[in-house]
C-alpha positions, 0 to 999 in steps of 0.5 A: 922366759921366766915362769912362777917356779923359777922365782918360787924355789923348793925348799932347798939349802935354807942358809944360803938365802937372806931372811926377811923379817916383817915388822909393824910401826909398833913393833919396830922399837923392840926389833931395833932393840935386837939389832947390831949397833952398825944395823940399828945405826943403818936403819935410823939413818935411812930412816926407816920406821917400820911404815907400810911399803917400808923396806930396808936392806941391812949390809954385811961386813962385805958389802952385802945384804946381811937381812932386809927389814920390811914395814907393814905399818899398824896391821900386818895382814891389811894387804897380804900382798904387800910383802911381793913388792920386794920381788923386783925392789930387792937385788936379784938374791934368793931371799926366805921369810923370817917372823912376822909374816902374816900369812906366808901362803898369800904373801908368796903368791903375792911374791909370784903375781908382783914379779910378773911381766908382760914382755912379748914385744921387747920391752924387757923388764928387770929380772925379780929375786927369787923367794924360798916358799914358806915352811908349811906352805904347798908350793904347789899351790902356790904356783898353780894360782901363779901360773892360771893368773900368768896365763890370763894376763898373757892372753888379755895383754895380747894386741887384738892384731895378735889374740883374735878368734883363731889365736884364741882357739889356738890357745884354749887347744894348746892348753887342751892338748897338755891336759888331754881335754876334747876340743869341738869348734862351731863356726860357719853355717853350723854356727849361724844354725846353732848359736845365731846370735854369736853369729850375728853378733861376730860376722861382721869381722873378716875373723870368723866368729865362733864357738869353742867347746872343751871338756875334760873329766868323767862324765859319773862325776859332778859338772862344772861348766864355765862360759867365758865372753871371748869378745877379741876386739869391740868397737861397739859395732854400728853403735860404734865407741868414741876413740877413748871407749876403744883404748882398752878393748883388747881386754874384751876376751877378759872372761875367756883369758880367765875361765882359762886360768882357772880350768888349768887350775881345776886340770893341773890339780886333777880335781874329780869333776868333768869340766867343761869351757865353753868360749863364743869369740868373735870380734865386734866389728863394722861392715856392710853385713854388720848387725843393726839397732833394731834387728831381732835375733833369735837365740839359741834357746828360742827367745827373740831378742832385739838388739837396742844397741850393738854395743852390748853384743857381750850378754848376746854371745854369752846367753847363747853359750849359757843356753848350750851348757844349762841343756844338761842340766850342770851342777855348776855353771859360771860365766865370766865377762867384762860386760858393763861399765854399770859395775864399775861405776858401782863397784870401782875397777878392783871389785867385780860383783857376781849375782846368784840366787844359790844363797849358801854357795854366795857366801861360800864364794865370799869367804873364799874371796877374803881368804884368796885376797880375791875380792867380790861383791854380790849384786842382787838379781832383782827380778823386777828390773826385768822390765828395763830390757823389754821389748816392743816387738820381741821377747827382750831387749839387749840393751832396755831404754834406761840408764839405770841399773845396768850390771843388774839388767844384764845379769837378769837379761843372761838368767833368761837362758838358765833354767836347769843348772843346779847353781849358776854364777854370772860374774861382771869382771873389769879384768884390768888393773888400772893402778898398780898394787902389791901383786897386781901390776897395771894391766891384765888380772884374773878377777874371781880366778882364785875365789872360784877354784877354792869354791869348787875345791870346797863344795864339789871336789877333793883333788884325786892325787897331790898336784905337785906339778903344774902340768902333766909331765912336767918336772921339777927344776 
């Protein structure tokens, strides 16, 4: 199976590769100019105009490709990805980039991300071309972004028959394992005494609910604590989802698949924090021993919850891991979940909002978004929905009587277990794409992935030594 540093090659024997040059519409004309005849001849006749999405391969006098042209119509940085397309539109050579690259680092990834396959049950995919990295681009990089969102996609596209709670343990140990990280499990009846509402919320499955606890990193330095909804399967629970609602329910353990990209990303590159995952995966499932409307759990934290909907078991799971990691006090705490469809109403499917009150690590976050081709919106925490999610007879509601604001109230509903992290980040991602663009095929993504990785790089870590490899022992080709 391919992975990103077989398609993003070392700088090497420069000459051997076809050079791609980047044009916009203006330019187009003087480039055309600068052609051969027989390549001016070749462009017009294929009519190529330099529009965006535009490409054309120039053939040399054996047949071959001699340059590929590509069109970024009137702005070459609008899409910084768009230059990946030709990861599977070119023919499988090895090929560089000429002049007009924008920002060669992200049109590499772009390059990496577009050429991903999910190809676990036989259906083959064309093999991509593969791109020399840029001069003054740290492949490197590159491709730890690459493989942490390869990873994500890989376990979010998985069936539920395959990625329930005991493969996804299997696959946060099996990371865990190449890094040295400890892993701790919760389940059974330590589970149903420590974290009830995970239990609760997951015991209805014949696959066993539980907790999943990794850490890696010192403990003298700062700590970095990422919480990832691991929801395997979600019918909806005795609320159970029409047949439509459940179509895409595999990709419930979004937040987990993700945290999971990006904790390789903060091992592979050996930044000096001490991390630590924390993952409740269960599936939501319905059986006689199943949760009901208008039970009250209690939490972890101690605060009683009713639960007006089984169906929004998601911000139960979560509060219950938050209510874990904000006990010691974590310099950072983020969560990750695929947890209303109130944000993508908001926001549409490719713009997860996050929520914070930490003002200077909001817009750090944002202008590490734009800089990662990452986006996210930041969504207010407005205390004074608090009131949609209370309780007649408990101290909250899961789901509150209102249709209103629902992203909010599930933001402020998960702020309840958190009082002591220095910072904390709540992330309602869609984890999907449901219409392919440069550099993200239709179906997993790892939403916030990159943007969070160049946060804590920022404000909490320098990396202790280059992070040339991926992984710990590896090689390269």
């Amino acid at each position: 199976m391919l992975k990103p540093r077989d398609i993003l090659l070392p700088i090497s024997a420069r000459d051997q590769a076809v050079i791609i040059t980047v044009t916009t519409k203006s330019e187009w004309p003087v480039l055309k100019a600068s052609l051969s005849t027989a390549a001016r001849n070749w462009a017009e006749g294929n009519g190529f105009a330099g529009k965006a999405g535009e490409h054309i391969a120039i053939p040399d006098a054996k047949g071959g490709i001699n340059q590929v042209i590509a069109g970024v119509g009137e702005n070459a940085a609008a899409e910084p990805f768009a230059l990946g397309r030709l990861s599977l539109a070119l023919p499988g050579r090895i090929y560089r980039f000429g002049k007009g690259v924008a920002n060669p680092r992200l049109a590499a990834l772009g390059w990496c991300l577009e050429a991903y396959a999910f190809d676990a049950y036989g259906k083959t995919a064309r093999e991509p071309a593969r791109l020399f990295c840029p001069v003054d681009v740290e492949r490197a990089e590159v491709l730890r972004n690459a493989e942490a969102a390869w990873l994500t996609r890989d376990l979010i596209n998985t069936p539920a028959s395959d990625m329930g709670p005991d493969e996804l343990e299997a696959a946060v140990r099996a990371l865990a394992s190449i890094f040295k990280a400890k892993v701790n499990v919760t389940r059974g009846s330590a589970l149903e005494r420590d974290f009830p509402m995970i239990h609760h919320a997951g015991k209805a499955s014949p696959r066993a609910p539980r907790l999943i606890d990794v850490t890696w990193g010192k403990a003298t330095v700062p700590k970095i604590t990422l919480v990832g909804k691991g929801v395997c399967f979600d019918t909806g629970g005795l609320d159970i989802k029409p047949a439509s609602g459940m179509l895409l329910m595999k990709k419930d353990m979004g937040g987990a698949a993700t945290v999971l990209g990006l904790a390789q990303m903060i091992m592979s590159a050996k930044l000096p924090v001490r991390l630590r995952v924390l993952i409740p995966a269960i599936d939501n499932a319905i059986a006689g021993n199943a949760f009901r409307p208008g039970d009250v759990l209690r939490s972890r934290k101690g605060l009683t919850v009713e639960i007006g909907n089984t169906d929004a078991e998601g911000r139960l799971v979560v509060a219950d891991a938050l209510a874990l990691a904000d006990e010691e006090r974590p310099n950072l705490l983020v969560d990750m979940a695929t947890l209303t469809g109130a944000a993508r109403v908001a926001l549409g499917p490719d713009l997860p909002p996050f929520y914070t009150d930490d003002d200077a690590v909001a817009e750090a976050l944002a202008r590490a978004a734009r800089a990662e081709n990452d986006p996210l919106w930041r969504m207010p925490l407005w205390q004074p929905y608090s009131r949609l999610f209370k309780s007649a007879i408990a101290e909250m509601d899961n789901s509150g009587d209102s249709g209103f604001a629902g992203s909010i109230t599930a933001a402020l509903f998960l702020k309840r277990f958190v009082e002591r992290a220095k910072t904390y980040i709540h992330f309602d991602i869609y984890a999907w794409t449901p219409q392919a663009r440069p550099g993200r095929p239709k179906g997993a993504e790892a939403q916030g992935q990159r943007a969070l990785f160049a946060l804590i790089q920022e404000r909490f870590a320098k990396p202790l030594a280059p992070a040339e490899t991926l992984r710990e022992n590896d090689t390269e080709p």
